[in-house]
Backbone as CSV, one residue per row, in Angstrom:
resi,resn,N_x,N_y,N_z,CA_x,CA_y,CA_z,C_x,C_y,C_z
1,UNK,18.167,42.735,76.416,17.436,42.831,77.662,17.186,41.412,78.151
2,UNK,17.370,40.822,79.733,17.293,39.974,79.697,16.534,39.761,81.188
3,UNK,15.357,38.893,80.892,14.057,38.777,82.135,14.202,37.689,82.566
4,UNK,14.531,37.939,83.741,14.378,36.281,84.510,12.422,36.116,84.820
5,UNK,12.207,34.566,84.510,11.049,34.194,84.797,10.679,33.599,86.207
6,UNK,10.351,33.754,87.521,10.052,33.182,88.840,9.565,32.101,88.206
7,UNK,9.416,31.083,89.371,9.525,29.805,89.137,8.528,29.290,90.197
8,UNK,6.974,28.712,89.956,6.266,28.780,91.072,6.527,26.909,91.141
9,UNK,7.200,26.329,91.250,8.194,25.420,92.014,7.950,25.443,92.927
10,UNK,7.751,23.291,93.849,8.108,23.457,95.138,9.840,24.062,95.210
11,UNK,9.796,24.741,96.487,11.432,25.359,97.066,12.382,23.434,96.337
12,UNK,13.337,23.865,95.351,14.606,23.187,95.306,14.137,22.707,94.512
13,UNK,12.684,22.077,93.583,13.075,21.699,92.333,13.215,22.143,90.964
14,UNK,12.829,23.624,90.969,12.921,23.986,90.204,12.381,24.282,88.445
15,UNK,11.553,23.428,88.749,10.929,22.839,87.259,9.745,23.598,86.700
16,UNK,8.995,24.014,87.962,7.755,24.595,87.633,7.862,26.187,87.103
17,UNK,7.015,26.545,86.132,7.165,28.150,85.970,5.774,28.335,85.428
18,UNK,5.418,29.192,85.986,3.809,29.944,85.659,3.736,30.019,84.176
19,UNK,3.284,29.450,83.664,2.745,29.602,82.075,2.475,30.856,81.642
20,UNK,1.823,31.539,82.833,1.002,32.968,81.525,2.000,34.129,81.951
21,UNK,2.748,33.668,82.778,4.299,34.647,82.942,5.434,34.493,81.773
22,UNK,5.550,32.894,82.261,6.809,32.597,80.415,5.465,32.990,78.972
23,UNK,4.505,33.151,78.901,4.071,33.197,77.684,3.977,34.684,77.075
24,UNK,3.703,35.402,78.653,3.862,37.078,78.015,4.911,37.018,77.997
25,UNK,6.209,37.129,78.262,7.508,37.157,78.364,7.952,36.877,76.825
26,UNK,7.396,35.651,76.680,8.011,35.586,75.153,6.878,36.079,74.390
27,UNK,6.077,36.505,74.531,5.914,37.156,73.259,5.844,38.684,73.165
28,UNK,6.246,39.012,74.763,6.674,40.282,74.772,8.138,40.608,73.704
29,UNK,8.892,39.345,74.175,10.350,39.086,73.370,9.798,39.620,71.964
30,UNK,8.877,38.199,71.485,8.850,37.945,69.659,7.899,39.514,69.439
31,UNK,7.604,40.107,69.648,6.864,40.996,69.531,7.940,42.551,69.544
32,UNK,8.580,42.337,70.156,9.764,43.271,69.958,11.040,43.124,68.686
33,UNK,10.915,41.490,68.626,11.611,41.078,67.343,10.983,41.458,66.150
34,UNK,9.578,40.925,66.006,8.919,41.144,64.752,9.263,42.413,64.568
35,UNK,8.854,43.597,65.640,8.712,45.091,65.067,9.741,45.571,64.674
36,UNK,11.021,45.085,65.321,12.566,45.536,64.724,12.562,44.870,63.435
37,UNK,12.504,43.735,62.923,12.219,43.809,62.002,11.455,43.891,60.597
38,UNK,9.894,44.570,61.170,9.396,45.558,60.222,10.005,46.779,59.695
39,UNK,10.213,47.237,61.126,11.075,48.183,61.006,11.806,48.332,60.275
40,UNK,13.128,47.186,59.966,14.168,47.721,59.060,13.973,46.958,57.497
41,UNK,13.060,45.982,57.501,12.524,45.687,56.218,11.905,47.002,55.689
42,UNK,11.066,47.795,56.316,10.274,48.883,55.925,11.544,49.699,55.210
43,UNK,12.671,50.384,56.182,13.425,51.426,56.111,14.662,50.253,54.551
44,UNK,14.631,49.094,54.555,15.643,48.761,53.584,14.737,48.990,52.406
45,UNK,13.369,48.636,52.728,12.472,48.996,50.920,12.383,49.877,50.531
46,UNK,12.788,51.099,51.667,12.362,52.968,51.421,13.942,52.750,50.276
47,UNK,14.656,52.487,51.148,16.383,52.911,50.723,16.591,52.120,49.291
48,UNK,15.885,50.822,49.125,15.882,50.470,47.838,15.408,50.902,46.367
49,UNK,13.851,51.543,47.090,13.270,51.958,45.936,13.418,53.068,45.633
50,UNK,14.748,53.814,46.587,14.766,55.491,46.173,15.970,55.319,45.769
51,UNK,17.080,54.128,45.719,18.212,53.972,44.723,17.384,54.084,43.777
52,UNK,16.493,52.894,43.473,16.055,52.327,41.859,15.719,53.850,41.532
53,UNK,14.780,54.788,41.700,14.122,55.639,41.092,15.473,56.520,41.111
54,UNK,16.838,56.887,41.569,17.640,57.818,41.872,18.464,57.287,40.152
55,UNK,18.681,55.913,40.059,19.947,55.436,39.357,18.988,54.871,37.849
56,UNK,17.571,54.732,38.187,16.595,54.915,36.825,17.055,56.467,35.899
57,UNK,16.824,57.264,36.978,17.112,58.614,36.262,18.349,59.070,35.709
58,UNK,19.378,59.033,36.336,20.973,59.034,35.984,21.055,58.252,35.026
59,UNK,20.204,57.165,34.534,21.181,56.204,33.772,19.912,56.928,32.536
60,UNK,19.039,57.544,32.479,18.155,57.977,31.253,19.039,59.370,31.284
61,UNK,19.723,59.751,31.897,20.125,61.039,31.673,21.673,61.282,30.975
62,UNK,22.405,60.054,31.389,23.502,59.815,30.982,23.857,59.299,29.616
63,UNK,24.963,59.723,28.801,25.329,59.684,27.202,25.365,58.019,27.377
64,UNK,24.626,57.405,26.000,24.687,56.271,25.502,26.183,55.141,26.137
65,UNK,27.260,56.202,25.646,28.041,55.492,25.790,29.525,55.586,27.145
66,UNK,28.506,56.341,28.345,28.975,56.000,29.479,28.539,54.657,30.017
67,UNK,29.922,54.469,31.428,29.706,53.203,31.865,30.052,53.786,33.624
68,UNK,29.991,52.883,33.944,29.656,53.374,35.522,31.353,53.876,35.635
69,UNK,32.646,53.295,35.662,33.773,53.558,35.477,34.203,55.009,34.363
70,UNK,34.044,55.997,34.895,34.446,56.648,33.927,36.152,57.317,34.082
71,UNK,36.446,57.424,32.520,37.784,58.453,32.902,37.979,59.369,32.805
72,UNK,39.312,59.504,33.768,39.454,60.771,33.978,39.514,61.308,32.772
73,UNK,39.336,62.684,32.228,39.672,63.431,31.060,39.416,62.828,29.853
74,UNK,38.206,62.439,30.620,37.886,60.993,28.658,37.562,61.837,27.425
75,UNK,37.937,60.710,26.920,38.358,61.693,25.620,36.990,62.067,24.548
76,UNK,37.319,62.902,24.150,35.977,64.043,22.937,35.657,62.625,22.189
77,UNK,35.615,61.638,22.125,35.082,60.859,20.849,33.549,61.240,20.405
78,UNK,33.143,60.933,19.100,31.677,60.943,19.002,31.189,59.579,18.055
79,UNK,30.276,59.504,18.723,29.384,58.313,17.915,29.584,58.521,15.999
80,UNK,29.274,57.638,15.392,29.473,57.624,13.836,30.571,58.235,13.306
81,UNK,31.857,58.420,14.314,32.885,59.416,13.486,33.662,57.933,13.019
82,UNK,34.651,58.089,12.117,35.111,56.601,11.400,36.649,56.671,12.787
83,UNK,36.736,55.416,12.476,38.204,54.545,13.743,38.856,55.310,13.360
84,UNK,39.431,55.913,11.913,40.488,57.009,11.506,40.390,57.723,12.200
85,UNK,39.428,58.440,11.799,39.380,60.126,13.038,39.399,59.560,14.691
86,UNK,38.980,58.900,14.769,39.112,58.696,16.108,40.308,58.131,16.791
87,UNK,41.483,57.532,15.696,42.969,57.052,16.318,43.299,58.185,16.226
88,UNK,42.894,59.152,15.124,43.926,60.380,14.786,43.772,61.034,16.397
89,UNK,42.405,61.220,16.469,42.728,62.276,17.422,43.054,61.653,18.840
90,UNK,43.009,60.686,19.268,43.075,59.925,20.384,45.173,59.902,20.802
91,UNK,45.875,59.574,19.233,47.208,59.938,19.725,47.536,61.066,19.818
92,UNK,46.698,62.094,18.920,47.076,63.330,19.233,47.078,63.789,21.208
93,UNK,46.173,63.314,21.515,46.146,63.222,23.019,46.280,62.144,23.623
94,UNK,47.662,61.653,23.712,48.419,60.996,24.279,47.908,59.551,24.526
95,UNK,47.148,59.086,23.627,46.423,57.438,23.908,47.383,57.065,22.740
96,UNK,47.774,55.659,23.370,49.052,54.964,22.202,48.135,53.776,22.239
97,UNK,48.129,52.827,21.126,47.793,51.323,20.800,48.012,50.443,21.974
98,UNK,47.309,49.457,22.552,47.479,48.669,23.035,46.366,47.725,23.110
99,UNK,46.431,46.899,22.324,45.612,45.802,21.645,45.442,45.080,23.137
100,UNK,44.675,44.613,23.532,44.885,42.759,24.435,44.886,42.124,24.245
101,UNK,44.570,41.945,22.910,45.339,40.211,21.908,45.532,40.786,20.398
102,UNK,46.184,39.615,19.680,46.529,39.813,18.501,45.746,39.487,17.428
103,UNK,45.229,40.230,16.764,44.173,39.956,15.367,44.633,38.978,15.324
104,UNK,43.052,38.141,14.699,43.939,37.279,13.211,43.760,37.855,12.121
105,UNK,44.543,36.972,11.024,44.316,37.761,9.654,42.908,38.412,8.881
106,UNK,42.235,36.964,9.428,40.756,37.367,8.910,40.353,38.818,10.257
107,UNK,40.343,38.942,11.082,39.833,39.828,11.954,40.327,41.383,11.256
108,UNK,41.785,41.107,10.953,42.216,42.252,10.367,41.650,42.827,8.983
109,UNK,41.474,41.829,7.949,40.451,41.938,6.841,39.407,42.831,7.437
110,UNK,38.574,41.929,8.554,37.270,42.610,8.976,37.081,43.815,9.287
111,UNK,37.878,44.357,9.721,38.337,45.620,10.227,38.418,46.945,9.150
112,UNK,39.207,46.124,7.768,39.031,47.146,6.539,40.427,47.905,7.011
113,UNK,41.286,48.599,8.615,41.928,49.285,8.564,43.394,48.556,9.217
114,UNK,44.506,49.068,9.110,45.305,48.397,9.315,45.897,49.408,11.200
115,UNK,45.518,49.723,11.908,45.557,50.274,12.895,46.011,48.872,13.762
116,UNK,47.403,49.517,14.511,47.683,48.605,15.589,47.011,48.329,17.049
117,UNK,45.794,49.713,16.794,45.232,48.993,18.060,43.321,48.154,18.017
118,UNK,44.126,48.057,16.959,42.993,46.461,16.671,43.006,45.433,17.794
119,UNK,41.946,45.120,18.417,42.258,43.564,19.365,41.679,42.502,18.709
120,UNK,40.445,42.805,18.143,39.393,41.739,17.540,38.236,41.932,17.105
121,UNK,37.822,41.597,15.597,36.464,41.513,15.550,35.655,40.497,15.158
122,UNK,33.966,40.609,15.499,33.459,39.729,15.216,32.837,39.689,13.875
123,UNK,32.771,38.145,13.384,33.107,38.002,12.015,31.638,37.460,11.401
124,UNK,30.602,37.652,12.923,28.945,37.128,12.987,28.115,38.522,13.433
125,UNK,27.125,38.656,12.906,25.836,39.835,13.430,26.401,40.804,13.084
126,UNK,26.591,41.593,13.606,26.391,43.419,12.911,27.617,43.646,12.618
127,UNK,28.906,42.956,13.157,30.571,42.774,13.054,31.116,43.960,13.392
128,UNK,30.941,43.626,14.820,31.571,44.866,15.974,32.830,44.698,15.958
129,UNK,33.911,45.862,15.959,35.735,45.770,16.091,35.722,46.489,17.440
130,UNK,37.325,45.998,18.098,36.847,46.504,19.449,38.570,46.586,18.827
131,UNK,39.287,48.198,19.487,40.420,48.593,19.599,40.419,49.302,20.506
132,UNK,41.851,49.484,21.368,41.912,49.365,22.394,43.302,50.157,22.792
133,UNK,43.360,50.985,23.817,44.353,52.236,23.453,44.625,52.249,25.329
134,UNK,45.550,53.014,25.035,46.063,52.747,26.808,47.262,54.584,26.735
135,UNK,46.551,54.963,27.893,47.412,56.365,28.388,48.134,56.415,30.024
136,UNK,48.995,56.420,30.381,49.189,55.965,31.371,49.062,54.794,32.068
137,UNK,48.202,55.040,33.103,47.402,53.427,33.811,46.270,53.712,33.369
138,UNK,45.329,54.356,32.504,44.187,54.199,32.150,44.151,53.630,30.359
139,UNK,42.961,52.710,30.417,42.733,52.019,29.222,41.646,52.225,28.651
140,UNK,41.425,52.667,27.837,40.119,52.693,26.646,39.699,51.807,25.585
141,UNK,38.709,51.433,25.187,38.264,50.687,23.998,37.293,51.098,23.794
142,UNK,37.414,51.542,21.898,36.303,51.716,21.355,35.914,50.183,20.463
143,UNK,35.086,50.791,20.596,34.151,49.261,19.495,33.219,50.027,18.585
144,UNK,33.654,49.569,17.233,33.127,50.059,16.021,32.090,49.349,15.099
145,UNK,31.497,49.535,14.154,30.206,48.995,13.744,30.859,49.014,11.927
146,UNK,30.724,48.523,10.872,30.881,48.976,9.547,30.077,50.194,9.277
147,UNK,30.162,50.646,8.515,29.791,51.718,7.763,29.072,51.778,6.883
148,UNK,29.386,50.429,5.995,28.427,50.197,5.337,27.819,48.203,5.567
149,UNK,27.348,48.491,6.754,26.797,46.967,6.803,26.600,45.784,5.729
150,UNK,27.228,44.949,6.361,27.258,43.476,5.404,28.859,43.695,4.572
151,UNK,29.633,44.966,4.482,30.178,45.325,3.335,31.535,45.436,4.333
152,UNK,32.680,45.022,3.281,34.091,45.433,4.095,33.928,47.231,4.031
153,UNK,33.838,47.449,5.415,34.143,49.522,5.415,34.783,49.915,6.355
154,UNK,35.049,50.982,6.803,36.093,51.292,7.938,34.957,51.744,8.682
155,UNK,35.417,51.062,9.984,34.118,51.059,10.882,34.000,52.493,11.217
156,UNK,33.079,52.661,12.007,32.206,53.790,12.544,31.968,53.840,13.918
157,UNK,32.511,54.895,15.166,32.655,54.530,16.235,31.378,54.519,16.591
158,UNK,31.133,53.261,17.832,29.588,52.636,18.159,29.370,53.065,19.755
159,UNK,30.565,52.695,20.837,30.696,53.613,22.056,32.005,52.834,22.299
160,UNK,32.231,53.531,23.497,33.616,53.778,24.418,33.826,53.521,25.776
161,UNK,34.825,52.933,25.863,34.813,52.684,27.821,36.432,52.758,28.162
């Protein structure tokens, strides 16, 4: 919207303008600004805090070991079942090995199992193995925990993505 202000100016110079005309004017302006944006500060804090409370709940409602990416037809795994059962049944339904890097020897030790879809584990803190399986264009990795902590064991699945 746009207000021209009269100009109580002698005729041709132009310079003069009534003060309490330009002063309502603009703060008729800033006064229309501020409220637009109360306005949508108000309506962005509604829309924020009813994500947070929407995606608070989904994420208390959702299994441990979902991730926002899920797949299609993901597979039956369960928490504490050992990497065995879980390669077994994973090629049984069509997931083949596909590491994203190559053990090292010690990683493979760590591991306890000789499974090609080993990528790596860590050899500090609780000594998580992360293997890693690929079906099509979709990719999975589980990451496993020992079995018997501190101790070489065949890990124990921990979650999945």
């Amino acid at each position: 919207m746009r207000q021209v202000i009269q100009s109580d100016a002698e005729s041709g110079d132009g310079v003069g303008v009534n003060r309490s005309q330009a002063m309502h004017t603009f703060f008729r302006g800033l006064g229309s600004v501020c409220l637009g944006t109360l306005a949508g500060a108000g309506l962005g804090a509604v829309a924020f805090f009813t994500a947070e409370a929407v995606l608070t709940k989904q994420a208390e409602a959702a299994p441990a070991h979902t991730v926002a990416k899920t797949l299609k037809n993901e597979p039956k795994l369960s928490a504490r079942q050992t990497i065995l059962e879980a390669n077994r049944y994973l090629i049984a339904n069509g997931w083949r090995p596909a590491p994203e890097k190559k053990p090292t020897p010690e990683e493979r030790r760590l591991a306890s199992v000789a499974l090609e879809s080993l990528s790596v584990c860590s050899g500090t803190g609780v000594g998580f193995c992360r293997f890693d399986y690929r079906r099509g264009l979709q990719r999975l990795s589980v990451v496993t925990v020992p079995s018997e902590p501190g101790r070489r064991s065949v890990g124990r699945v921990d979650r999945w993505w």
